[in-house]
PASEBA-1860 file (N, C-alpha, C; in nm, 3 decimals):
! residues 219
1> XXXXXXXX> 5.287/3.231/-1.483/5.145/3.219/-1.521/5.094/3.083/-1.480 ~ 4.985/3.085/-1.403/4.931/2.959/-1.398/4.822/2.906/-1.447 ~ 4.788/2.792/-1.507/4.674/2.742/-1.532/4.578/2.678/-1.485 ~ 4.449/2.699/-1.469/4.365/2.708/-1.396/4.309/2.558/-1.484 ~ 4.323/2.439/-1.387/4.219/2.334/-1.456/4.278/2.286/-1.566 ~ 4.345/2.136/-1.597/4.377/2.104/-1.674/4.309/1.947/-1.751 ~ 4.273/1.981/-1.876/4.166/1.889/-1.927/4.200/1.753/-1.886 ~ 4.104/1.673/-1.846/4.136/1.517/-1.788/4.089/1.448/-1.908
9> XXXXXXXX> 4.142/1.358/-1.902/4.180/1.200/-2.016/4.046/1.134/-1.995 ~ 3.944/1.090/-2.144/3.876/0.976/-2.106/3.916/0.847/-2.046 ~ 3.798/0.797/-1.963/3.803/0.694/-1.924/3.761/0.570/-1.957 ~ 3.803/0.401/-1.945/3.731/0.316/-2.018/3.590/0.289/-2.037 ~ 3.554/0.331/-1.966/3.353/0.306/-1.953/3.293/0.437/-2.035 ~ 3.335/0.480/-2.057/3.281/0.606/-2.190/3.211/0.728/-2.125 ~ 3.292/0.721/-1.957/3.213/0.849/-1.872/3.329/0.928/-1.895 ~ 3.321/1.065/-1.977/3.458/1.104/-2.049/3.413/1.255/-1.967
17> XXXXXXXX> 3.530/1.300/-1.884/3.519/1.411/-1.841/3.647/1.547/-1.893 ~ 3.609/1.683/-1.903/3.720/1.716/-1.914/3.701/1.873/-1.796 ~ 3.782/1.900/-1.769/3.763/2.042/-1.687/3.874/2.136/-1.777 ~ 3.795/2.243/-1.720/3.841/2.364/-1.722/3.995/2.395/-1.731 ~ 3.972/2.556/-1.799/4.089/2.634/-1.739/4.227/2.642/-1.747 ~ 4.299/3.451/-2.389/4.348/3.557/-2.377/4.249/3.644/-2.462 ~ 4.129/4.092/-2.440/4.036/4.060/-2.595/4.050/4.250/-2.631 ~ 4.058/4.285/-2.693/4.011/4.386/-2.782/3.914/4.362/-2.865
25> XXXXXXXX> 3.866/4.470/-2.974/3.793/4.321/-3.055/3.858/4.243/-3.061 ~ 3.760/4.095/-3.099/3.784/3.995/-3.148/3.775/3.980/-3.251 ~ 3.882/3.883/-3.345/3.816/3.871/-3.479/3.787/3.823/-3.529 ~ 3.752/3.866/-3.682/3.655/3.814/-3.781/3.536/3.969/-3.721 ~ 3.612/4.051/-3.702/3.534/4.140/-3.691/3.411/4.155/-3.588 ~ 3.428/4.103/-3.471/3.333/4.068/-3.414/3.345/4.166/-3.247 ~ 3.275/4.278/-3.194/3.336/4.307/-3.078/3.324/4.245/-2.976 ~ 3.414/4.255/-2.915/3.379/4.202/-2.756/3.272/4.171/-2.653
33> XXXXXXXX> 3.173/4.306/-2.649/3.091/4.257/-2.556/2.978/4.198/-2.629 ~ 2.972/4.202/-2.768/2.869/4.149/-2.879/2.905/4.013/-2.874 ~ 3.043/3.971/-2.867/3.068/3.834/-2.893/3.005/3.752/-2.739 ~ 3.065/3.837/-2.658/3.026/3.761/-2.509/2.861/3.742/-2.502 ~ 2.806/3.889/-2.549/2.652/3.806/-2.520/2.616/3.722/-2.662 ~ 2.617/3.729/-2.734/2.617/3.599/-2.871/2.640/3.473/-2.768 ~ 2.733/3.470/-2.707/2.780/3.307/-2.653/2.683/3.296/-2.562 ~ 2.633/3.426/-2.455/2.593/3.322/-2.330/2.415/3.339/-2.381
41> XXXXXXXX> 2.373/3.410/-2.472/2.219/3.367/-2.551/2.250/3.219/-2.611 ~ 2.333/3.158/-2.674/2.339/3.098/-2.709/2.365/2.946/-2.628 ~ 2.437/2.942/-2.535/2.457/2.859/-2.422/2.305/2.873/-2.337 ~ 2.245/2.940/-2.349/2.152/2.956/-2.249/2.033/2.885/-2.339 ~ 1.981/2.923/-2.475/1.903/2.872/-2.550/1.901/2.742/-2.602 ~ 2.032/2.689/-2.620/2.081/2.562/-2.662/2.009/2.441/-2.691 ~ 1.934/2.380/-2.793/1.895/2.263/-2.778/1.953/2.173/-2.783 ~ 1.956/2.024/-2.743/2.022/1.929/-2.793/2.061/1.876/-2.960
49> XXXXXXXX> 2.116/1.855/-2.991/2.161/1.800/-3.133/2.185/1.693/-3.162 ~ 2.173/1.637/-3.252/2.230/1.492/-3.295/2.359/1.491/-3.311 ~ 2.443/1.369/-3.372/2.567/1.368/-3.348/2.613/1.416/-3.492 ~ 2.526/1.365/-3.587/2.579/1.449/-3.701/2.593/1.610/-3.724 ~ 2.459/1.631/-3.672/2.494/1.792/-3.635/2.571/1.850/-3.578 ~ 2.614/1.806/-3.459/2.719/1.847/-3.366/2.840/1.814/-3.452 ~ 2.873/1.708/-3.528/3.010/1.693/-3.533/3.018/1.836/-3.713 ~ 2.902/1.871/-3.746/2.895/2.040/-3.848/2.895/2.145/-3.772
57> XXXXXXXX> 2.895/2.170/-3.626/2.859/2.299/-3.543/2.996/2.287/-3.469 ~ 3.101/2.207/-3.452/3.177/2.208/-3.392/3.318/2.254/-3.448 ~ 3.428/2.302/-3.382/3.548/2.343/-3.457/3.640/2.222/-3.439 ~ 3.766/2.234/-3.514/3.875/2.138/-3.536/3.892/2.091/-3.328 ~ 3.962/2.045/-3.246/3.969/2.028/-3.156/4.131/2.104/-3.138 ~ 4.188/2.079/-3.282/4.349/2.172/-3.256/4.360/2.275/-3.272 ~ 4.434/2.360/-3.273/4.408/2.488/-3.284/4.388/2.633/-3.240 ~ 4.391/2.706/-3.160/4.361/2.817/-3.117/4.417/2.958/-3.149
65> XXXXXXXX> 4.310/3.058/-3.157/4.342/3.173/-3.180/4.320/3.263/-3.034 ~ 4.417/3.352/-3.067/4.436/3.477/-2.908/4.379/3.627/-2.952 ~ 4.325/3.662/-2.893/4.280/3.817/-2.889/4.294/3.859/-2.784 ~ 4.380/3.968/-2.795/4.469/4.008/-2.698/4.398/4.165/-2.624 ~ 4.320/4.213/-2.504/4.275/4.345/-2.498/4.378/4.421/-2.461 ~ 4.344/4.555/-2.562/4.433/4.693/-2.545/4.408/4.681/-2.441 ~ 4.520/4.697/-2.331/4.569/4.737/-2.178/4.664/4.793/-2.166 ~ 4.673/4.959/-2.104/4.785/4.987/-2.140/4.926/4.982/-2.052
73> XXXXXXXX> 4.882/4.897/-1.971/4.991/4.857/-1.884/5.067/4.708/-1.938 ~ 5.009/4.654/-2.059/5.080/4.581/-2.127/5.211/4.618/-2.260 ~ 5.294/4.567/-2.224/5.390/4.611/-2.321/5.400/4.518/-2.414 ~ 5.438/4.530/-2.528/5.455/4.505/-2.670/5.547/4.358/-2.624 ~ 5.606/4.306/-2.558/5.661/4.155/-2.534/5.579/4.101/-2.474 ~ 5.458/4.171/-2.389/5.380/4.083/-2.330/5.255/4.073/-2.402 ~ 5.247/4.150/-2.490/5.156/4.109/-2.565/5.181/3.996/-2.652 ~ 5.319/3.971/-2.677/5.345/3.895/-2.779/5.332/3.791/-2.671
81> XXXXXXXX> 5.397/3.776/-2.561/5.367/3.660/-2.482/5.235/3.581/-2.453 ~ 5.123/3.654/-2.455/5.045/3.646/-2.433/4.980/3.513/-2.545 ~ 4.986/3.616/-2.642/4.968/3.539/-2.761/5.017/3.384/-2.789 ~ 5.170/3.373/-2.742/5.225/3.244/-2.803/5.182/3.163/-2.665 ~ 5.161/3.196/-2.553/5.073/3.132/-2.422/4.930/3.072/-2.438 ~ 4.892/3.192/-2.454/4.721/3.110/-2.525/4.722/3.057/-2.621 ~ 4.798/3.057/-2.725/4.781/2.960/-2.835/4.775/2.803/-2.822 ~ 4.871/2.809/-2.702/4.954/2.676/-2.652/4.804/2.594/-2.539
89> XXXXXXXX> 4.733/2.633/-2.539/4.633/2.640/-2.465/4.522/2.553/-2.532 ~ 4.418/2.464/-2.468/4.288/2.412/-2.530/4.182/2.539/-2.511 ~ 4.084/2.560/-2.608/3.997/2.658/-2.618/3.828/2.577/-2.551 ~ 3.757/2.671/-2.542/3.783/2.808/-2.510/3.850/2.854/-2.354 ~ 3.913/2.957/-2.363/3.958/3.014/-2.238/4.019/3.144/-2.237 ~ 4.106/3.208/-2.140/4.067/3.344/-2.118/4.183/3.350/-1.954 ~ 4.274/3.461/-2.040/4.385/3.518/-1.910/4.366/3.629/-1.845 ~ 4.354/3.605/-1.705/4.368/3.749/-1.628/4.482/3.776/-1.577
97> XXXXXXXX> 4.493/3.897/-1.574/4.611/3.969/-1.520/4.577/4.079/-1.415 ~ 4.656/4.085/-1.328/4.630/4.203/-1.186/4.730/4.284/-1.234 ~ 4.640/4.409/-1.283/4.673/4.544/-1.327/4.781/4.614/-1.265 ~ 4.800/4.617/-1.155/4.906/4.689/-1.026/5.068/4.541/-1.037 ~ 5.054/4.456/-1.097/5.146/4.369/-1.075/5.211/4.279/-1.188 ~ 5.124/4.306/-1.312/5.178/4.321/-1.412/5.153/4.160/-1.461 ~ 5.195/4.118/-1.603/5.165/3.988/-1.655/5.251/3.863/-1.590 ~ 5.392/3.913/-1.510/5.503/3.804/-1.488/5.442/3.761/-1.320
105> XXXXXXXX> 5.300/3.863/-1.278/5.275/3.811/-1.126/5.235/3.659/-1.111 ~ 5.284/3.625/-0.974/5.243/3.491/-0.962/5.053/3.512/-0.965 ~ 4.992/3.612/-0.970/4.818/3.598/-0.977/4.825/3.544/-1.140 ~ 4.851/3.632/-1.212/4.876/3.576/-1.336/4.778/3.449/-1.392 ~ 4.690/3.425/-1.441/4.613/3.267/-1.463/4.517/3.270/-1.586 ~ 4.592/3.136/-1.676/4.474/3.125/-1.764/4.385/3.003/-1.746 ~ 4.274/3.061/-1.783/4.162/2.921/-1.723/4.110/2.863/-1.887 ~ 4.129/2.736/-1.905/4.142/2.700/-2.015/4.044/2.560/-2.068
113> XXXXXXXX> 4.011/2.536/-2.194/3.941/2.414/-2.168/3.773/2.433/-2.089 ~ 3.734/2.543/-2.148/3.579/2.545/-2.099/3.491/2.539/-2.266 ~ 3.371/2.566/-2.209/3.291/2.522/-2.324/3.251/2.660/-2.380 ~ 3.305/2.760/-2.365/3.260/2.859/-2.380/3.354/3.003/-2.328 ~ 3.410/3.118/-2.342/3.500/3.203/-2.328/3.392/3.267/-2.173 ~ 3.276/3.298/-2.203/3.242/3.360/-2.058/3.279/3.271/-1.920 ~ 3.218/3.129/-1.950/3.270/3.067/-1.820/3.456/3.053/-1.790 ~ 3.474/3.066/-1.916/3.642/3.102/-1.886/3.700/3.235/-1.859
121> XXXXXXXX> 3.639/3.343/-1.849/3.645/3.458/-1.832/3.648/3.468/-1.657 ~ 3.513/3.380/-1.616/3.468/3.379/-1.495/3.596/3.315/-1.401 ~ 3.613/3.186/-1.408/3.763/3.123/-1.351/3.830/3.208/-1.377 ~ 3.898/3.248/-1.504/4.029/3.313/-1.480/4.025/3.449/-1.361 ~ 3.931/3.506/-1.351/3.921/3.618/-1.272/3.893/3.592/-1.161 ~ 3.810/3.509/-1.106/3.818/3.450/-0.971/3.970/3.372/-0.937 ~ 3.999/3.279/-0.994/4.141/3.221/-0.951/4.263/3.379/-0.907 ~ 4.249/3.457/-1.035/4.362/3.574/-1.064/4.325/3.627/-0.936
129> XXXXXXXX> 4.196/3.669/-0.880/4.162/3.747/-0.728/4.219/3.752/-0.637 ~ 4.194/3.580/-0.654/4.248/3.533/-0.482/4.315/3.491/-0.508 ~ 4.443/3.534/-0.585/4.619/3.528/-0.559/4.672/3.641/-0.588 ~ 4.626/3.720/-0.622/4.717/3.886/-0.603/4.687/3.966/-0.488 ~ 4.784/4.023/-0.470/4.754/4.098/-0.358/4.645/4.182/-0.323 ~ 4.595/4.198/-0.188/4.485/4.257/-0.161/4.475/4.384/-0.203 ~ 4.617/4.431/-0.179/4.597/4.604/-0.204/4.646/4.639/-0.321 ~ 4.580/4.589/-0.443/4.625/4.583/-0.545/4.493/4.589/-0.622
137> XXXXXXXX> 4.509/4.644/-0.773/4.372/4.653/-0.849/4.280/4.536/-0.863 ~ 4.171/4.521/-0.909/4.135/4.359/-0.941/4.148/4.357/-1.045 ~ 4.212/4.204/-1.044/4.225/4.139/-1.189/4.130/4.197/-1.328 ~ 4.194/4.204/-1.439/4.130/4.215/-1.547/4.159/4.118/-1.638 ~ 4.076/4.097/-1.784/4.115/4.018/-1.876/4.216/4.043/-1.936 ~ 4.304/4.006/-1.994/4.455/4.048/-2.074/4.396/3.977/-2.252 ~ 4.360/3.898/-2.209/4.322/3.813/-2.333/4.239/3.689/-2.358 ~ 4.170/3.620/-2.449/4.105/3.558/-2.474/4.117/3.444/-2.579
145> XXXXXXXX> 4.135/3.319/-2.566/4.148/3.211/-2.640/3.993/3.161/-2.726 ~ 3.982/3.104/-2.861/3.878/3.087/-2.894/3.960/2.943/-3.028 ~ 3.880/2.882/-3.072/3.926/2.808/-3.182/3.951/2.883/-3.321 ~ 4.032/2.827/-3.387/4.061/2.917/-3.503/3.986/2.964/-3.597 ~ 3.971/3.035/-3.664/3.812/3.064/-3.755/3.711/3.060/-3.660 ~ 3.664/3.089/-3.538/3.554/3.096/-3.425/3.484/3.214/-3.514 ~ 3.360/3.173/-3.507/3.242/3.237/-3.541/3.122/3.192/-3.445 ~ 3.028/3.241/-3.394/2.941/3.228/-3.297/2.824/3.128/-3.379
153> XXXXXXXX> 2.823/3.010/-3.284/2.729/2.868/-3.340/2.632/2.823/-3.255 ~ 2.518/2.765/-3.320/2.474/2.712/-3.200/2.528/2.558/-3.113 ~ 2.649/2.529/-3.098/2.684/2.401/-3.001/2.842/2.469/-2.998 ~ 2.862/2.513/-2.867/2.984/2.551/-2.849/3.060/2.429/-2.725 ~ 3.145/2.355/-2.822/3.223/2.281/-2.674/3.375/2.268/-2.709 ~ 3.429/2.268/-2.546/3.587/2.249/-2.535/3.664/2.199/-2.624 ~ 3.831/2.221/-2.636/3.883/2.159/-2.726/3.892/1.997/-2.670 ~ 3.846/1.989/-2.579/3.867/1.817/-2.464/3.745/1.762/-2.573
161> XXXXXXXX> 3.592/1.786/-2.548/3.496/1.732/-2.562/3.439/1.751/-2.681 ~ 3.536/1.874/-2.785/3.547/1.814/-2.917/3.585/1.701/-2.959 ~ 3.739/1.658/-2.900/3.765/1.535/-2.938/3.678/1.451/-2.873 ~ 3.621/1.450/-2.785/3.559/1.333/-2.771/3.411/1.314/-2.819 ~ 3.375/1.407/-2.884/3.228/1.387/-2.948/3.306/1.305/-3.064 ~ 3.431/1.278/-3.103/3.470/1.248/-3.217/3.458/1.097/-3.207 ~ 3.543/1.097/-3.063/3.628/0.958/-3.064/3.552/0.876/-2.937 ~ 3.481/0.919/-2.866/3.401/0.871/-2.736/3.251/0.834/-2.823
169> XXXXXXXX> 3.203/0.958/-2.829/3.068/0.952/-2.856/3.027/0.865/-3.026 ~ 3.156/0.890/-3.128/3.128/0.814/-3.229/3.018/0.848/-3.299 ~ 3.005/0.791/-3.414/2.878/0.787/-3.537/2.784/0.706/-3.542 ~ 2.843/0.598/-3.474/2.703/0.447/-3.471/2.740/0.410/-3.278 ~ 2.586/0.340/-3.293/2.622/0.272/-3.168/2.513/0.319/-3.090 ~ 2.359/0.306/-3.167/2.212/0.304/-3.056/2.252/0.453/-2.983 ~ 2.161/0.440/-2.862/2.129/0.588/-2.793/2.282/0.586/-2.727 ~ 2.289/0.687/-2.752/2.413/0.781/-2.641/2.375/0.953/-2.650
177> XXXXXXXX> 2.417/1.032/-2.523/2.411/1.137/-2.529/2.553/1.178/-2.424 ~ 2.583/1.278/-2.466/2.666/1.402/-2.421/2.649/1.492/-2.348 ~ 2.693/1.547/-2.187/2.613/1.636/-2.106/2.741/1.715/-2.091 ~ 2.697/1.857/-2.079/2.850/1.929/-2.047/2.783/2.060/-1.948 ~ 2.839/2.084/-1.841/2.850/2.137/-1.751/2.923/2.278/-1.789 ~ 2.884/2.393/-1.789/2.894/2.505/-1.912/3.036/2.591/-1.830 ~ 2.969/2.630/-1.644/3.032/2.650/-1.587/3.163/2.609/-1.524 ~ 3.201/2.477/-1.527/3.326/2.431/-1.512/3.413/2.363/-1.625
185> XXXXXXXX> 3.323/2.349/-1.720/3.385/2.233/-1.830/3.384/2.118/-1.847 ~ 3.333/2.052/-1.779/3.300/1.913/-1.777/3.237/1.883/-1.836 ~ 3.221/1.727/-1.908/3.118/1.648/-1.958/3.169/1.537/-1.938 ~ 3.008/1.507/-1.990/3.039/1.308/-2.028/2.945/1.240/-2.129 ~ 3.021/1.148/-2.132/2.937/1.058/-2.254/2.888/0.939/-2.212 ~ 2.780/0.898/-2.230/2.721/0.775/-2.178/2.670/0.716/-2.320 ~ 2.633/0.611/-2.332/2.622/0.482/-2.419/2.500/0.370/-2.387 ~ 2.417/0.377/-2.427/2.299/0.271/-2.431/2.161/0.329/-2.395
193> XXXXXXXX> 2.078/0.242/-2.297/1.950/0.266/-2.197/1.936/0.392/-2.167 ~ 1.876/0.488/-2.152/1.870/0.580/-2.028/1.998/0.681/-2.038 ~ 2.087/0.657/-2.174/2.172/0.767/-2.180/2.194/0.913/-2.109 ~ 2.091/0.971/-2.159/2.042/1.087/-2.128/2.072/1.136/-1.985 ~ 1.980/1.066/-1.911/1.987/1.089/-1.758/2.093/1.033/-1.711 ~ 2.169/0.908/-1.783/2.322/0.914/-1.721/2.385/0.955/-1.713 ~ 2.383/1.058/-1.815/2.535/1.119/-1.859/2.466/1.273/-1.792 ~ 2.408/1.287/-1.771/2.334/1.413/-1.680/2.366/1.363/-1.515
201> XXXXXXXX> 2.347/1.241/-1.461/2.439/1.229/-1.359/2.593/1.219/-1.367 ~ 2.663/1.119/-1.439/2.779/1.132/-1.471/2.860/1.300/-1.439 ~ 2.777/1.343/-1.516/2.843/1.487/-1.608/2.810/1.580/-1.427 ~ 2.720/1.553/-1.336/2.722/1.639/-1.218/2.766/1.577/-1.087 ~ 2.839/1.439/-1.148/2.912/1.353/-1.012/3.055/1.445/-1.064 ~ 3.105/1.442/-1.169/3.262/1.498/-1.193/3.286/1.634/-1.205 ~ 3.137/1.719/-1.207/3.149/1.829/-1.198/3.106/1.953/-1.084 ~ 3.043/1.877/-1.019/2.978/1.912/-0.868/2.892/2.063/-0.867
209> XXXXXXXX> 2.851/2.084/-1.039/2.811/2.181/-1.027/2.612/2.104/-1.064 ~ 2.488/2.269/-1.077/2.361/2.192/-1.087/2.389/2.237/-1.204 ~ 2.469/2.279/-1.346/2.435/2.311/-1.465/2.450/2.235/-1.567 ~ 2.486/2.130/-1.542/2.464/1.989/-1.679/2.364/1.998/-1.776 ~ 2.364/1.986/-1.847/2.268/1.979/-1.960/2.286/1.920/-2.077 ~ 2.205/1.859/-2.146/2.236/1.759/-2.267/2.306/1.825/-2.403 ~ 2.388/1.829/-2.441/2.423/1.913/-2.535/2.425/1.843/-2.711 ~ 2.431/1.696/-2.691/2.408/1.557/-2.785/2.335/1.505/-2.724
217> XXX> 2.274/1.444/-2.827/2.206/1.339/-2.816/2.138/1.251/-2.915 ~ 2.176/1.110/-2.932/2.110/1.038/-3.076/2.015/0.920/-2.994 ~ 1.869/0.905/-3.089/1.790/0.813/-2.994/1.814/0.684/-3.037
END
């Protein structure tokens, strides 16, 4: 199994980036394709927040729970595998598997460390594509990683840029804001003047994508 994107370490100047990369229902009673659109209305609507708010809308940074989808080409060890794999994993994220080749294929990939299970849905199935064989089914989801007790909020971010709304972004300390890049996982934190628009460049120099957006922010 490989992992797709592995969260990067803040840096001293407080431009803190992290990237990217296992469902039946999900629980807490919640189904699947209800949960997926809950997240991306919610990622899509998103206003910015303060830091106190964010650090009440956010989950523990340790932690993860697996929801595993009925597939019935999965067997009862790989389900269990599955499980103790994604656990081991930063949330949110999400394993595909190529149906014709089973969970032990080298396509095999969990994409881990996004801000959200759809954009981790998206990597894992693109990466899983283009490494299984051509003449073979396309990849499907096997399973889905989420934080423990996950309930649908409005400020959903990585287990990376949890900790660092903690320990980067802090409680005092004038304007700073937080930008996170939804589609790859990235963010950053900037500190002082003009926060805002820094960390909105920051956050699309390390992420090379146009979807940055402020997700904190204190004036």
């Amino acid at each position: 199994m490989h992992l797709s994107n592995g969260p990067a370490k803040p840096n001293a100047n407080r431009k803190t980036c992290a990237a990217a990369g296992p469902g039946s229902a999900l629980t807490r009673g919640v189904g699947l394709g209800l949960a997926l659109g809950l997240g991306a209305a919610l990622a899509a609507s998103a206003a910015p927040v303060d830091g106190k708010g964010a650090r009440k809308l956010v989950f523990k940074p340790e932690g993860a729970e697996v929801a595993v989808v009925d597939l019935p080409f999965l067997s009862e060890t790989d389900r269990k595998t599955l499980v103790v794999v994604g656990a081991q994993q930063p949330y949110y994220g999400a394993i595909a598997v190529a149906p014709t080749e089973g969970l032990r294929s080298k396509a095999t990939l969990a994409a881990a460390n996004y801000h959200d299970v759809d954009a981790a849905r998206v990597a894992a199935l693109r990466g899983c594509d283009a490494a299984r064989k051509p003449e073979g089914a396309p990849c499907v989801i096997a399973a889905e990683i989420r934080p423990k007790g996950w309930e649908p909020r409005a400020l959903q971010l990585s287990a990376d840029a949890t900790d660092g709304l903690r320990s980067e972004y802090g409680r005092r300390g004038g304007p700073r804001a937080m930008a996170i890049s939804p589609s790859t996982g990235r963010w950053a934190v900037i500190k002082g003047q003009g926060a805002a628009s820094r960390a909105l460049e920051a956050c699309a120099d390390q992420s090379g994508a146009a979807d940055c957006r402020i997700a904190v922010e204190d004036h």
